[in-house]
C-alpha positions as CSV (number, residue, x, y, z in Angstrom):
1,X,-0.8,7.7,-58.7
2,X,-3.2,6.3,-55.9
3,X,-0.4,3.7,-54.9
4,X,2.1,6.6,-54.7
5,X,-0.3,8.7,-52.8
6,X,-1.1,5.9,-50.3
7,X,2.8,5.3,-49.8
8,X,3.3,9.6,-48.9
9,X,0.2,8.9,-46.2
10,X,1.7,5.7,-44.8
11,X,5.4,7.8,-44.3
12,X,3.7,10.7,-42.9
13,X,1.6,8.6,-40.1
14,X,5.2,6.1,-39.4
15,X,7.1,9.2,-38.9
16,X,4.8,11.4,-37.3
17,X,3.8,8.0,-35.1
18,X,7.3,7.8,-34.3
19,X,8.0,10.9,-33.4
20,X,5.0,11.2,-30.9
21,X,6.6,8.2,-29.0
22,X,10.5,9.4,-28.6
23,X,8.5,12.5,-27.2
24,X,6.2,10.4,-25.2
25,X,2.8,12.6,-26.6
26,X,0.5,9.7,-26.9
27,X,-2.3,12.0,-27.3
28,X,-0.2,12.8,-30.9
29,X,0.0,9.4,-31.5
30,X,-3.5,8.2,-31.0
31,X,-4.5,11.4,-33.6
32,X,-1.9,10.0,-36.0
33,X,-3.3,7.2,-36.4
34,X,-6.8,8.3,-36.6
35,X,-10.0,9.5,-38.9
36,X,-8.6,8.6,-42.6
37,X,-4.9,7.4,-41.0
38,X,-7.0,4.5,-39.1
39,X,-5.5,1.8,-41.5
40,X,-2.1,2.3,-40.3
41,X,-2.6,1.3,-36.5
42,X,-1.8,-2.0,-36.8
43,X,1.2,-1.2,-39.4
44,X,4.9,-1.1,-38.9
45,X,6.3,2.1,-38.0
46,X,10.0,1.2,-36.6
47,X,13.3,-0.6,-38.3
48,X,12.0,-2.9,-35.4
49,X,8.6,-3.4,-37.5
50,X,6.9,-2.3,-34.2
51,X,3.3,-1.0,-35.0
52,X,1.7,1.8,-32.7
53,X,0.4,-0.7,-30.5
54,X,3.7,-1.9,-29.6
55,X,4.7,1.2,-29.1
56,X,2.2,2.7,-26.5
57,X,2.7,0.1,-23.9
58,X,5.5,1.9,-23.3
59,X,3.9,4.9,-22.0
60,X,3.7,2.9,-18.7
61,X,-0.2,3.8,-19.2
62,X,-2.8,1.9,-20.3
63,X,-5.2,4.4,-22.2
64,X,-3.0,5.1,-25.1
65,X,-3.1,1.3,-26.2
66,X,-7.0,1.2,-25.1
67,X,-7.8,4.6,-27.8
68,X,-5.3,2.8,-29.9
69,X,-7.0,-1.1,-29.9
70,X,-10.9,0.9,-29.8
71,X,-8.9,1.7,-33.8
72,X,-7.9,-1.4,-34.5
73,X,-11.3,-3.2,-33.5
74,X,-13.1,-1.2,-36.4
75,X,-11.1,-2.3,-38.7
76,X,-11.3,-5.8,-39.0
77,X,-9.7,-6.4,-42.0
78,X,-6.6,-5.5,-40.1
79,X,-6.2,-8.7,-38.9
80,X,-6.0,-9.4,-35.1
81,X,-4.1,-6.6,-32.6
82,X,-3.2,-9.2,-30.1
83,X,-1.4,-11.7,-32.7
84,X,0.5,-9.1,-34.4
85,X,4.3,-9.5,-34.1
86,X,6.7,-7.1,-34.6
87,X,10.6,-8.2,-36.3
88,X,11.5,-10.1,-33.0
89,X,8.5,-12.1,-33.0
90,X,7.1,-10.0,-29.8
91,X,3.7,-9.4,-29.7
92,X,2.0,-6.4,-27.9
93,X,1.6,-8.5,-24.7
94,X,5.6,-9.5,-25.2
95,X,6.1,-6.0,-25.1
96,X,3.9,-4.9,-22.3
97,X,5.5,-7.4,-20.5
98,X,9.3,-6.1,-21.0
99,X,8.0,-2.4,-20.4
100,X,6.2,-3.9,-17.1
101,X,3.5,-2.2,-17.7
102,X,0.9,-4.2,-15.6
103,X,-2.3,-2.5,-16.6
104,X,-1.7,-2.6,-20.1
105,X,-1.3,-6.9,-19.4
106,X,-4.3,-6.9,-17.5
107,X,-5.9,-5.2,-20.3
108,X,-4.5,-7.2,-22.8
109,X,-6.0,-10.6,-21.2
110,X,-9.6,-9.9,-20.7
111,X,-11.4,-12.4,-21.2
112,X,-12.5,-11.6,-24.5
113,X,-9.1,-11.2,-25.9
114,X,-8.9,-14.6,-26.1
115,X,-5.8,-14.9,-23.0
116,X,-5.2,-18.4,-23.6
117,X,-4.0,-17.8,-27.4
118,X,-1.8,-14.4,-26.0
119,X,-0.7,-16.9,-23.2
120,X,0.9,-19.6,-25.5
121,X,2.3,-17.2,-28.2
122,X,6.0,-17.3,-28.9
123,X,8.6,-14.7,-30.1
124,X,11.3,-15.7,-32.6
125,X,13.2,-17.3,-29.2
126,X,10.3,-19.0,-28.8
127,X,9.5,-17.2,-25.7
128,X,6.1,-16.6,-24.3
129,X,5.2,-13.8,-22.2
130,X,5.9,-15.5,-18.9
131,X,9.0,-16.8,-19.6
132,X,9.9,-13.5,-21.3
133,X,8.5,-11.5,-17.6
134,X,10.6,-14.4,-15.5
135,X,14.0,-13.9,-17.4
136,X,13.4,-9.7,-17.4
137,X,12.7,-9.9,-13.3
138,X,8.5,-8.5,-13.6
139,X,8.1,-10.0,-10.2
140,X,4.1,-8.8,-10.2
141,X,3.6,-9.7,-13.7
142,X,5.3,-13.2,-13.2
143,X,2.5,-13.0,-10.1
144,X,-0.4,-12.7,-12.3
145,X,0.4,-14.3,-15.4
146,X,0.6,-17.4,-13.4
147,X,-2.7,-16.7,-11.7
148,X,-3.9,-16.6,-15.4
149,X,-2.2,-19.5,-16.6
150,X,-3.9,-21.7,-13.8
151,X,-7.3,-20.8,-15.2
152,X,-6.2,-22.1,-18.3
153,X,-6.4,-26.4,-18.4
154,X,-3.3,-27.7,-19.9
155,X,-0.9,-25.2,-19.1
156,X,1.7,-25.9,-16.7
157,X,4.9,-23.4,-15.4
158,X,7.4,-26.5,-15.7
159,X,6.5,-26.7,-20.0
160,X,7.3,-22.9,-20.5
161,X,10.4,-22.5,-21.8
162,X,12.7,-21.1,-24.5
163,X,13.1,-22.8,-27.7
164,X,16.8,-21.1,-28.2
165,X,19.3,-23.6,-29.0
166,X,20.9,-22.3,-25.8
167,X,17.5,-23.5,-24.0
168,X,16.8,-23.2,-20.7
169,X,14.4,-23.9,-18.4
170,X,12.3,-20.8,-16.7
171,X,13.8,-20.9,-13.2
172,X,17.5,-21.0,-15.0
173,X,16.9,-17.8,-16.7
174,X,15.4,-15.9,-13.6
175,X,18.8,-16.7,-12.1
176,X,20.7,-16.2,-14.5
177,X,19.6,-12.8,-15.2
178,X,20.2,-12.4,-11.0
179,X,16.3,-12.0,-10.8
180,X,16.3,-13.8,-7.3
181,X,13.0,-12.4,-5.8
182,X,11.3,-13.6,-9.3
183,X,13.4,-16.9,-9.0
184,X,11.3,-17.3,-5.5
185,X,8.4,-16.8,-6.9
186,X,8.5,-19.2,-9.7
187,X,9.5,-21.7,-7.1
188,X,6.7,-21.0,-4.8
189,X,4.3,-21.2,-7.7
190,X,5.9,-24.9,-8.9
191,X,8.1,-26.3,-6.5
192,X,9.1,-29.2,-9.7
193,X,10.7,-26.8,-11.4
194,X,13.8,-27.3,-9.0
195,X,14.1,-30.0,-10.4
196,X,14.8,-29.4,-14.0
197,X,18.1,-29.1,-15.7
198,X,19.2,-27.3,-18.5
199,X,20.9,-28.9,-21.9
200,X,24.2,-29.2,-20.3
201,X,22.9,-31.2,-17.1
202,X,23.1,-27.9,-14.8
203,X,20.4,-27.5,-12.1
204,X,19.3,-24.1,-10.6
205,X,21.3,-25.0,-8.0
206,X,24.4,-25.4,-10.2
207,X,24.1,-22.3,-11.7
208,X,23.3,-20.2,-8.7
209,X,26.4,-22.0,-7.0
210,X,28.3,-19.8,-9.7
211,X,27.6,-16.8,-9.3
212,X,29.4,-15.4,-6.3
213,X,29.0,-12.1,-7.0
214,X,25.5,-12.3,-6.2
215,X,26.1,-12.8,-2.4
216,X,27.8,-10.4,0.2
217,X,30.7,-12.8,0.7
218,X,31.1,-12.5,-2.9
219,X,31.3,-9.0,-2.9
220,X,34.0,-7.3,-0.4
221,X,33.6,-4.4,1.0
222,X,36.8,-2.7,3.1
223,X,36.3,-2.8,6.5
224,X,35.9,1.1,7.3
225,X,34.6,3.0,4.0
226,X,31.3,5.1,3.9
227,X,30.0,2.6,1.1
228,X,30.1,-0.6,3.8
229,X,28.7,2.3,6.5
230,X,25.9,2.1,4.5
231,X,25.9,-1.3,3.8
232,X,25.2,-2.0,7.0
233,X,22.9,0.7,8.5
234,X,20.7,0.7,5.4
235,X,17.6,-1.6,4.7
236,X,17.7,-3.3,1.5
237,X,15.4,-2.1,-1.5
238,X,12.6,-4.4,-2.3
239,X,11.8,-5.8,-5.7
240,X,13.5,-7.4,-8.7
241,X,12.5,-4.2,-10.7
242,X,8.5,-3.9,-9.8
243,X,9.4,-1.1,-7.2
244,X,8.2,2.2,-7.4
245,X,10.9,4.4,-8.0
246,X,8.2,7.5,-7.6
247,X,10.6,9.0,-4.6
248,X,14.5,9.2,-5.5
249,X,17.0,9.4,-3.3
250,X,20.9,9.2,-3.7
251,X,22.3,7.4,-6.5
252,X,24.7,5.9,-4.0
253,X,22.0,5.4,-1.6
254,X,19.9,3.5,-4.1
255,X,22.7,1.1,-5.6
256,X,23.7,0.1,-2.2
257,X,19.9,-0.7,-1.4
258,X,19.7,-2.6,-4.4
259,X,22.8,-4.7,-4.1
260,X,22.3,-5.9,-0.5
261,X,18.4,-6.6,-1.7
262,X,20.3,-8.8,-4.2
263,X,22.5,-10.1,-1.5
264,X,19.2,-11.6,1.1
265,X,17.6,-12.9,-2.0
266,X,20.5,-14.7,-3.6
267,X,20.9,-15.8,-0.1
268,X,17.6,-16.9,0.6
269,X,17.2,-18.5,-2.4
270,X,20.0,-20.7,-1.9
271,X,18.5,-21.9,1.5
272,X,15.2,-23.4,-0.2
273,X,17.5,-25.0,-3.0
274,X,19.6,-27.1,-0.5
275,X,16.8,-27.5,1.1
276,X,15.1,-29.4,-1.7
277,X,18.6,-31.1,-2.8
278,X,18.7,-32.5,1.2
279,X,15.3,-33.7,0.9
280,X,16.0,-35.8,-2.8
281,X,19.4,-36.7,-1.1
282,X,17.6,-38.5,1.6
């Protein structure tokens, strides 16, 4: 009868958990999973096995994961909230990551959260946070995961990569997934990693080289249409997907932004790679 009973309290708190987070009430979700619920925070609420803590970085805040982790810290026979993966291998700071949330990843490597171990933890792709920010475009998170990473002896940008059959190395995915601002970065932050290849021989280069679509001359506009008016007049929105989008305008307006953004960066990026295959040419 106490099993049973303990099964109905673990349904209620998973659903009721749920719930709160499809309606974005944190304030629901941190009391469901308080008092006599507190041995549930750390348990698996989703098909997804994501526990509350995975949940609440997605509330693009950081105090629902703070009340939920102040939980989780009096329970220590809960096992550790920053090693806890969910059915994709992600851990809270893999998620934080994907949600870019930045303060809940600042919050999440404090010092006494032992960075270093959330740092070199991999998913079931065998992806670690940075790699996972790079390949999802988190410009700013790329930004200060690296800075983290440097403080951390033995860990080098140019060793991070996925362990997928399909492996590729960190720069390749940025590009791949058309995250040229992020792609800049990286390179800025390790200029070596230009010269890595991927398990088919392919350099950055290579793989930027085809993908046409990502510059203007790959992407025609008509000579006399309002969309290449705009093209032309408007400045090009900034960001791989960091920007604030606080202030919207037109849909149009935006898309237009964002593709010619995409268009300077592409371009831009493909300047400092021939500039780097000139300089190991000669």
């Amino acid at each position: 009868m106490k099993r049973e009973g303990q099964m109905g309290t673990y349904i209620t708190v998973a659903k009721d958990v749920y719930l709160a987070a499809l309606e974005e009430d944190w304030d629901r979700m941190i009391r469901a999973c308080s008092g006599s619920s507190d041995m549930y925070v750390m348990s698996p609420v989703t098909v997804s096995e994501d526990t509350p803590l995975h949940l609440a970085v997605y509330s693009k805040k950081v105090w629902p994961l703070q009340d939920l982790l102040h939980i989780a810290h009096q329970n220590p026979m809960l096992g550790n909230p920053y090693t806890k993966k969910n059915a994709y291998g992600n851990t809270v700071l893999h998620e934080a990551v994907f949600a870019g949330n930045m303060e809940a990843v600042e919050h999440l490597l404090q010092p006494k959260n032992d960075p270093s171990m959330q740092l070199q933890t991999k998913n079931a792709l065998g992806e670690t946070p940075f790699y996972r920010a790079a390949a999802c475009g988190k410009k700013k998170i790329v930004d200060y995961l690296a800075q983290k990473m440097g403080q951390i002896p033995g860990l080098k940008l140019s060793e991070d990569h996925s362990e997928r059959e399909d492996s590729k190395p960190i720069l390749h995915a940025a590009i791949q997934g058309q995250h040229f601002d992020t792609a800049l970065t990286l390179l800025e932050l390790d200029p070596s990693l230009y010269e890595m290849k991927d398990n088919q021989g392919m350099t950055c280069l290579h793989v930027l080289a085809g993908m046409p679509s990502a510059f203007k001359s790959g992407h025609a506009l008509r000579p006399i249409t309002i969309t290449n008016l705009f093209y032309r007049c408007l400045s090009a929105a900034k960001g791989d997907g960091d920007q604030s989008r606080s202030k919207k305008g037109w849909p149009v307006v935006e898309r237009i932004q964002k593709d010619k953004h995409k268009h300077e960066s592409a371009l831009k990026l493909a300047q400092e790679l021939i500039k780097k295959n000139q300089r190991n040419v000669e």
